[in-house]
C-alpha positions in Angstrom: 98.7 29.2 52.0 101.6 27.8 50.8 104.9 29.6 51.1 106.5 30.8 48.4 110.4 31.4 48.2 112.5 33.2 45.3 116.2 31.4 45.7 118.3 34.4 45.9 119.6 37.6 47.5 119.6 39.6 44.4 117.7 43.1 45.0 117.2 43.7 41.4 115.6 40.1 41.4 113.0 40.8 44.4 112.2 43.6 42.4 111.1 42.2 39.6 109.1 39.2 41.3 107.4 41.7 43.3 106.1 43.5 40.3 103.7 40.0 40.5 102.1 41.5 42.9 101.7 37.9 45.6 103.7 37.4 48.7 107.0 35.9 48.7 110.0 35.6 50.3 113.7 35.5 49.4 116.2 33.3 50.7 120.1 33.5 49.6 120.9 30.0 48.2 124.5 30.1 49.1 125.8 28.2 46.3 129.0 28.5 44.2 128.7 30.3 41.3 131.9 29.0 39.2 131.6 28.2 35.7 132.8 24.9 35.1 135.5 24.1 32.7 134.3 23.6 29.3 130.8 23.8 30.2 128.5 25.7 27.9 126.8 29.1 28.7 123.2 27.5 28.6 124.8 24.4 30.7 125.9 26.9 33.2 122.4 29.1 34.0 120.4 25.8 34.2 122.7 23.8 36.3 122.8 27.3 39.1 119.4 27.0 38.8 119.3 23.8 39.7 121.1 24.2 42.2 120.0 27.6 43.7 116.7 25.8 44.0 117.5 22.8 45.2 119.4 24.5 48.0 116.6 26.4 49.4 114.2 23.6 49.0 116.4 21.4 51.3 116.1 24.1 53.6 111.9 24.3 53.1 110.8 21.5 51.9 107.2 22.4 51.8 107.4 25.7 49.9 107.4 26.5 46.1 110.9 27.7 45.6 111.7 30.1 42.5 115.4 30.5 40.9 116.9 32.0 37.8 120.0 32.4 36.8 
């Protein structure tokens, strides 16, 4: 079965994935959260995403990795 990973250590997030009802685990991303100057709201979530994810995936590159922002 492939792995699934939610790309954060928000509670209130594994919560809510869990109410899916499939395994899953959660891994912290460890990225910086700063807003950069000038960038739009919209910019902002997507680009964390981005990155939350991609963080995680570097770490397992084989799993389906899950992030929101």
């Amino acid at each position: 079965m492939t792995q699934i990973i939610l790309a954060s250590g928000s509670g209130h997030k594994k919560r809510l994935l869990g109410r899916l009802n499939f395994e899953f685990e959660a891994e912290p991303p460890h990225v910086d959260e700063q807003v950069l100057e000038g960038e739009a709201p919209e910019e902002t979530v997507m680009r964390l995403s981005f990155e939350k994810a991609r963080a995680v995936a570097l770490r397992f590159p084989k799993a389906i990795v899950i992030s929101t922002d």
